[in-house]
N, CA, C and O atoms as a MOPAC input file, in Angstrom:
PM7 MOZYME 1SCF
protein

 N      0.92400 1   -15.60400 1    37.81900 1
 C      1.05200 1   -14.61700 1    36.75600 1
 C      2.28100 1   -14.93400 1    35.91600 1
 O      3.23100 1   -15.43500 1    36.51800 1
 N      2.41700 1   -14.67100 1    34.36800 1
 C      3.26600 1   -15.25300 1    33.82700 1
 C      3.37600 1   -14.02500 1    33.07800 1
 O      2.48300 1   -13.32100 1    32.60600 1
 N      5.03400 1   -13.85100 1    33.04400 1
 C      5.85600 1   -12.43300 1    32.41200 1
 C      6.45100 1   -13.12100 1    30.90500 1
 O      7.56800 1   -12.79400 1    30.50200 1
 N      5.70100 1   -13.97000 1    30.23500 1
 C      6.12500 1   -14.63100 1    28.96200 1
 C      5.99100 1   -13.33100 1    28.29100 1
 O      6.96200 1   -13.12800 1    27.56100 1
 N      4.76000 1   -11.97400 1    28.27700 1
 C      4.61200 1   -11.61000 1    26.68000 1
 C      5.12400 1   -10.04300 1    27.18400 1
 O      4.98400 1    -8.95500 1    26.62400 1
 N      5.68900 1   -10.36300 1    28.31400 1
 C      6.64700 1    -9.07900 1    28.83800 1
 C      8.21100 1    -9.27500 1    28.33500 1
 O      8.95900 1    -8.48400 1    27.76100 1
 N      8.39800 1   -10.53500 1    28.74300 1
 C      9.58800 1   -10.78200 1    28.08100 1
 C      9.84100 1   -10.94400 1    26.67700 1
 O     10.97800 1   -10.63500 1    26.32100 1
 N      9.12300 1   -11.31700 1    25.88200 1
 C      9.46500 1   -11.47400 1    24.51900 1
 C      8.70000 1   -10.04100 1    23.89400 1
 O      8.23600 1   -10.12800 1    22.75700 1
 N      8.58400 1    -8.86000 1    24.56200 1
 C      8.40600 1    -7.44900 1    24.09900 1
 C      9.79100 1    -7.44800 1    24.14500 1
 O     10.46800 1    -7.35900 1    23.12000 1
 N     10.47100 1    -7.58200 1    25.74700 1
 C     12.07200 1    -7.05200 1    25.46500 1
 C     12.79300 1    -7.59400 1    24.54400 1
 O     13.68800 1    -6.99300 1    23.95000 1
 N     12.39900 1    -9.02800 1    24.30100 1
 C     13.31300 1    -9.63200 1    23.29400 1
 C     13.37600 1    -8.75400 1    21.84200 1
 O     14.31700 1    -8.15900 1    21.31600 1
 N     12.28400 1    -8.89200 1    21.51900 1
 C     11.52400 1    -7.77100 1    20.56600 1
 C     12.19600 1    -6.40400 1    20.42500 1
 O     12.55200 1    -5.81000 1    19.40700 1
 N     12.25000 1    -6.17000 1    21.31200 1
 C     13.21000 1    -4.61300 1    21.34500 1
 C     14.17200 1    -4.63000 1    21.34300 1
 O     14.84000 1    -3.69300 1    20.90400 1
 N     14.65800 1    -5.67100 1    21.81900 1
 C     16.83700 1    -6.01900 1    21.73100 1
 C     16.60300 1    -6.41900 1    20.06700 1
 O     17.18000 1    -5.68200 1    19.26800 1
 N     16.02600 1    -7.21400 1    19.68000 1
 C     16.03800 1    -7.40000 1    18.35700 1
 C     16.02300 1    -6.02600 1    17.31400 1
 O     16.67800 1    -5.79400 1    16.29700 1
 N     14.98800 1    -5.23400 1    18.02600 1
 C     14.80500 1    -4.35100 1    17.00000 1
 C     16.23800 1    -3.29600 1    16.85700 1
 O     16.65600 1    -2.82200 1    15.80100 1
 N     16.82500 1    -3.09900 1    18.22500 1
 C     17.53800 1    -2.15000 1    18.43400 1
 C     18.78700 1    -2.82300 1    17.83600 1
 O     19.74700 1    -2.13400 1    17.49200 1
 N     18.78300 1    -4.27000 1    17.70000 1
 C     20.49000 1    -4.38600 1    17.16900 1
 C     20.21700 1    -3.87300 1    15.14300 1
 O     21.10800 1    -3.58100 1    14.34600 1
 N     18.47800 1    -3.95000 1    14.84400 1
 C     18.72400 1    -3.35600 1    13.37200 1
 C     18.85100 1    -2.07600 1    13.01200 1
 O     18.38800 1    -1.57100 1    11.99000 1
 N     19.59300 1    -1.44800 1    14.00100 1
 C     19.81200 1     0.20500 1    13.93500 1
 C     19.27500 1     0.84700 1    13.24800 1
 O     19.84800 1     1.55300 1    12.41700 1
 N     17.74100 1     0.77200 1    13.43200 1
 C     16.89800 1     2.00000 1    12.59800 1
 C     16.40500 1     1.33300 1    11.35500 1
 O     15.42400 1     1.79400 1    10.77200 1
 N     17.32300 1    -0.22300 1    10.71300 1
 C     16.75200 1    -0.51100 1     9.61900 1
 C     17.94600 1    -0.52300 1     8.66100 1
 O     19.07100 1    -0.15000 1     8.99100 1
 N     17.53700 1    -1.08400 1     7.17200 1
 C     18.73000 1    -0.83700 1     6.50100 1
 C     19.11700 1     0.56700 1     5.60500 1
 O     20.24500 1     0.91200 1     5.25300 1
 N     17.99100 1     1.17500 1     5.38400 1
 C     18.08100 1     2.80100 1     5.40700 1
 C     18.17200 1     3.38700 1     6.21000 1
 O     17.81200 1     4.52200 1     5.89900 1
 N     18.45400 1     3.33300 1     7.14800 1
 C     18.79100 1     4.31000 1     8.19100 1
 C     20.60700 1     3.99100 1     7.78500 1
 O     21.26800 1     4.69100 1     7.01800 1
 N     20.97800 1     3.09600 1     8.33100 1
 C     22.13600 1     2.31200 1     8.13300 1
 C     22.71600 1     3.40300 1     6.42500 1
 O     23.79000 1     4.00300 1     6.38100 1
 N     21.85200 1     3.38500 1     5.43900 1
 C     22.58300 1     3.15100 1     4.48000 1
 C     22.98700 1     4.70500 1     4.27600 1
 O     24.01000 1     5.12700 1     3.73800 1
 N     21.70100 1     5.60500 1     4.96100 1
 C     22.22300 1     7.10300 1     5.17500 1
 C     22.95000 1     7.23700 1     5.82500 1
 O     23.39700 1     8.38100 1     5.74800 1
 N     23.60000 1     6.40800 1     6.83200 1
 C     24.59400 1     6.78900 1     7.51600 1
 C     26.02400 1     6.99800 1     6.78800 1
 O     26.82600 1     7.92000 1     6.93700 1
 N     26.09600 1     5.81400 1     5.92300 1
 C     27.22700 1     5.22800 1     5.17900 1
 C     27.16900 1     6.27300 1     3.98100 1
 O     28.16400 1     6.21100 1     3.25900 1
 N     26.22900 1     7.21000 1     3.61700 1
 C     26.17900 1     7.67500 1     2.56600 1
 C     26.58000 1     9.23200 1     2.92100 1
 O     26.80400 1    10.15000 1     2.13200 1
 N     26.59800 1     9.23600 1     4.31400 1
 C     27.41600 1    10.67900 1     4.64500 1
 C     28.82400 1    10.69500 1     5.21700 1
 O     29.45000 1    11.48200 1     5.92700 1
 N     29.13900 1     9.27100 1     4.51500 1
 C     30.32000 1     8.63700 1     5.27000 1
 C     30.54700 1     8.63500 1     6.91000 1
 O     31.64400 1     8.82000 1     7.43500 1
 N     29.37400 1     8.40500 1     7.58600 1
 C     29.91900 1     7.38800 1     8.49900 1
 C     29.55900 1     6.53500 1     9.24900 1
 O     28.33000 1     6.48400 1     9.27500 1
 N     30.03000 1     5.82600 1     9.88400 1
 C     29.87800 1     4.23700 1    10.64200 1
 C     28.79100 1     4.38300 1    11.43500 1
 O     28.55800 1     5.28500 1    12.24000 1
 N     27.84800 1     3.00900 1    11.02700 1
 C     26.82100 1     3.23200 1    12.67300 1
 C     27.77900 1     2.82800 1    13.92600 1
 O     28.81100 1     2.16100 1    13.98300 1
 N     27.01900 1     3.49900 1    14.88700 1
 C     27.88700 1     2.74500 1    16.40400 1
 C     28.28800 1     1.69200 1    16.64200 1
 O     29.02800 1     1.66200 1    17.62500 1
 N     28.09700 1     0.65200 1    16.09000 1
 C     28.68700 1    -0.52200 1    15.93000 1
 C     29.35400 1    -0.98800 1    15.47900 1
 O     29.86000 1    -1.95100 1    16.05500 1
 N     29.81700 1    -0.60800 1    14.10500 1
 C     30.64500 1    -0.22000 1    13.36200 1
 C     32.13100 1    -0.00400 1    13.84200 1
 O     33.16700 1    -0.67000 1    13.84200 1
 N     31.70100 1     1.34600 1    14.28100 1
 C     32.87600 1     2.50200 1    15.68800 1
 C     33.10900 1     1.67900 1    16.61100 1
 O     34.32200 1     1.86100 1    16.71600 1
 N     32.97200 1     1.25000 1    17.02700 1
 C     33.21000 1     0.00500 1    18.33100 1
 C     33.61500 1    -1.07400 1    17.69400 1
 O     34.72600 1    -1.45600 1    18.06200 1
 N     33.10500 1    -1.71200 1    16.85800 1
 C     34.43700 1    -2.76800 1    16.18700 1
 C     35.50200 1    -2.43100 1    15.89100 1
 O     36.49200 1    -3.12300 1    16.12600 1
 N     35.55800 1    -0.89000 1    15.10200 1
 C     37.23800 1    -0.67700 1    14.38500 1
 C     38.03500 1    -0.63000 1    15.69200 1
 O     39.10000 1    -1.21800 1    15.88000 1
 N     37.33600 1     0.20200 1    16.63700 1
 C     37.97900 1     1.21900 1    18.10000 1
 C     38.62700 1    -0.56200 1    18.91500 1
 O     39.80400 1    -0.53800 1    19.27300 1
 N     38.11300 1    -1.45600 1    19.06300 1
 C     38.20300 1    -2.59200 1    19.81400 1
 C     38.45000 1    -3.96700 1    20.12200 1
 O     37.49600 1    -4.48500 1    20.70400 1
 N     39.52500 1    -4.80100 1    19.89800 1
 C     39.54800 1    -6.05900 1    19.57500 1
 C     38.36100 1    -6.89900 1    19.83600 1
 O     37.75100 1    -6.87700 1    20.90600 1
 N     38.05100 1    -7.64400 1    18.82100 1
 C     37.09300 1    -8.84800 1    18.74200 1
 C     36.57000 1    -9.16900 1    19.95500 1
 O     37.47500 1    -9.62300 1    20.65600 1
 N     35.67900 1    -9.14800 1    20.44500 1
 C     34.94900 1   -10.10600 1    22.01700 1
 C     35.71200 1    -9.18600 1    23.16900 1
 O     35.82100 1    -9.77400 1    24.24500 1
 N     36.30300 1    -7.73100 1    23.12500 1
 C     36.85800 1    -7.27000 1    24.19700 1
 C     35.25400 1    -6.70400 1    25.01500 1
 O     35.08700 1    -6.58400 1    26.22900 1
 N     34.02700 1    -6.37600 1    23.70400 1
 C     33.49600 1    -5.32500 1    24.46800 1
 C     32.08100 1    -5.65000 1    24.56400 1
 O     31.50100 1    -5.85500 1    23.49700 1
 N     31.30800 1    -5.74800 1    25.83200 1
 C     30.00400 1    -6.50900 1    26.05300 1
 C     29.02000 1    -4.88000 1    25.96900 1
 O     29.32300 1    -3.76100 1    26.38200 1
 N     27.94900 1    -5.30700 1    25.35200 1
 C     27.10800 1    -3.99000 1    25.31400 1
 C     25.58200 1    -4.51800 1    26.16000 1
 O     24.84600 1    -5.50200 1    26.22700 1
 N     25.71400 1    -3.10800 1    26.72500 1
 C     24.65300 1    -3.05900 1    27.41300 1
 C     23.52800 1    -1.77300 1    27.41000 1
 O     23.90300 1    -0.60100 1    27.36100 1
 N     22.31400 1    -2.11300 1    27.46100 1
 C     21.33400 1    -1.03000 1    27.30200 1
 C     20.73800 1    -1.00200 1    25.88900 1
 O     20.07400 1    -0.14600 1    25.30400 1
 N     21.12900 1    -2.05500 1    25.57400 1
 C     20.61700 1    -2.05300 1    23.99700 1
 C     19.28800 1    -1.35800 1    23.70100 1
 O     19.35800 1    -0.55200 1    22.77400 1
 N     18.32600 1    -1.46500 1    24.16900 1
 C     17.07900 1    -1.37200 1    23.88700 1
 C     16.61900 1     0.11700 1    24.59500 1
 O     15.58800 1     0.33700 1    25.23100 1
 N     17.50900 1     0.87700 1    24.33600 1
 C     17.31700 1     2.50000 1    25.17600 1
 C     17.06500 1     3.09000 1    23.92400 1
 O     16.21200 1     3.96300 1    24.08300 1
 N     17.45200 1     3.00000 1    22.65800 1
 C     16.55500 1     3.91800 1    21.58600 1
 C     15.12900 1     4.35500 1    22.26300 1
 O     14.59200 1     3.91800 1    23.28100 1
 N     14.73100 1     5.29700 1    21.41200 1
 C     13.52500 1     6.11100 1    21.26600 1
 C     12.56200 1     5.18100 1    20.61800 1
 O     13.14500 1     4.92000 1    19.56500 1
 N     11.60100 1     4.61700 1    20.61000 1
 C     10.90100 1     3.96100 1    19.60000 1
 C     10.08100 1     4.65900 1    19.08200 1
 O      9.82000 1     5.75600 1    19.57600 1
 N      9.51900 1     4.25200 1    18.05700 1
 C      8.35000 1     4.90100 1    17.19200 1
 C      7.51200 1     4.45100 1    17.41000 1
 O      7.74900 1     3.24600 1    17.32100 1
 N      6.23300 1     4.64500 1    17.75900 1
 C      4.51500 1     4.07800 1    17.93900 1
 C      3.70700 1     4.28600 1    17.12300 1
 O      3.49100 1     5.36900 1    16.58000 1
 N      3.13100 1     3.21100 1    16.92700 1
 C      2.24300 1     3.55200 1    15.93600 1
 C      0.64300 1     3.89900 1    16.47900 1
 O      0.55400 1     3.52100 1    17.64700 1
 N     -0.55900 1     4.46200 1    16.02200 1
 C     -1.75900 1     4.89800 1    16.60400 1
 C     -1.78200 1     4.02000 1    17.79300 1
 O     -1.60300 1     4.41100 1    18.94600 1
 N     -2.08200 1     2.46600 1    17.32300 1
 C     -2.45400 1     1.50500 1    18.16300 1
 C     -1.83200 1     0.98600 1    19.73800 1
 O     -2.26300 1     0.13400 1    20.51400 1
 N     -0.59900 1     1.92700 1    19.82300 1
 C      0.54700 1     2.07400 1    21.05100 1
 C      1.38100 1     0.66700 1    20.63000 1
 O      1.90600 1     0.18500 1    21.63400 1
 N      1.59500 1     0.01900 1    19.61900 1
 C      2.06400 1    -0.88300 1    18.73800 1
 C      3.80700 1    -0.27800 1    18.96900 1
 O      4.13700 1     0.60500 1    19.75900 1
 N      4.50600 1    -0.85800 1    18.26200 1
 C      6.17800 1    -0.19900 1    18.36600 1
 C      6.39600 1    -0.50700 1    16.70000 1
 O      6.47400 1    -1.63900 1    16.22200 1
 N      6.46700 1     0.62000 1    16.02200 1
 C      6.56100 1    -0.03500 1    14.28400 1
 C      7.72300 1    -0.42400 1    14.30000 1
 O      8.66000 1     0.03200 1    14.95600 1
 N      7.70300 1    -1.56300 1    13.34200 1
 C      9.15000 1    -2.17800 1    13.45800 1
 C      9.85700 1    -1.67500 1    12.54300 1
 O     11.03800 1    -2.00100 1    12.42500 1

């Protein structure tokens, strides 16, 4: 048995989750003045101090097809 299209779902989801919602999501953030979480953790932290984990714990959105809209 081969976990290839299990694993590149997670990849898929670490990917999706580092585009925080997208670049509108992002840009409403900035437009109520303030930082996405990543953001906050760069100013808060010197360069390479801080390893993140759980990336892919957002909520996702589904589409009819049980699909994950990107």
């Amino acid at each position: 048995m081969s976990w290839e299209s299990e694993v590149d779902d997670l990849e898929r989801r670490r990917r999706l989750a580092l585009q925080q919602g997208g670049k509108e999501a992002i840009a409403r953030q900035h437009a109520r003045g303030r930082l996405t979480i990543r953001e906050r953790i760069a100013a808060l932290l010197d360069a390479d101090s801080f390893e993140e984990h759980g990336r892919a714990t957002a909520i996702p959105d589904y589409a009819d097809n049980g699909e994950i809209n990107e």
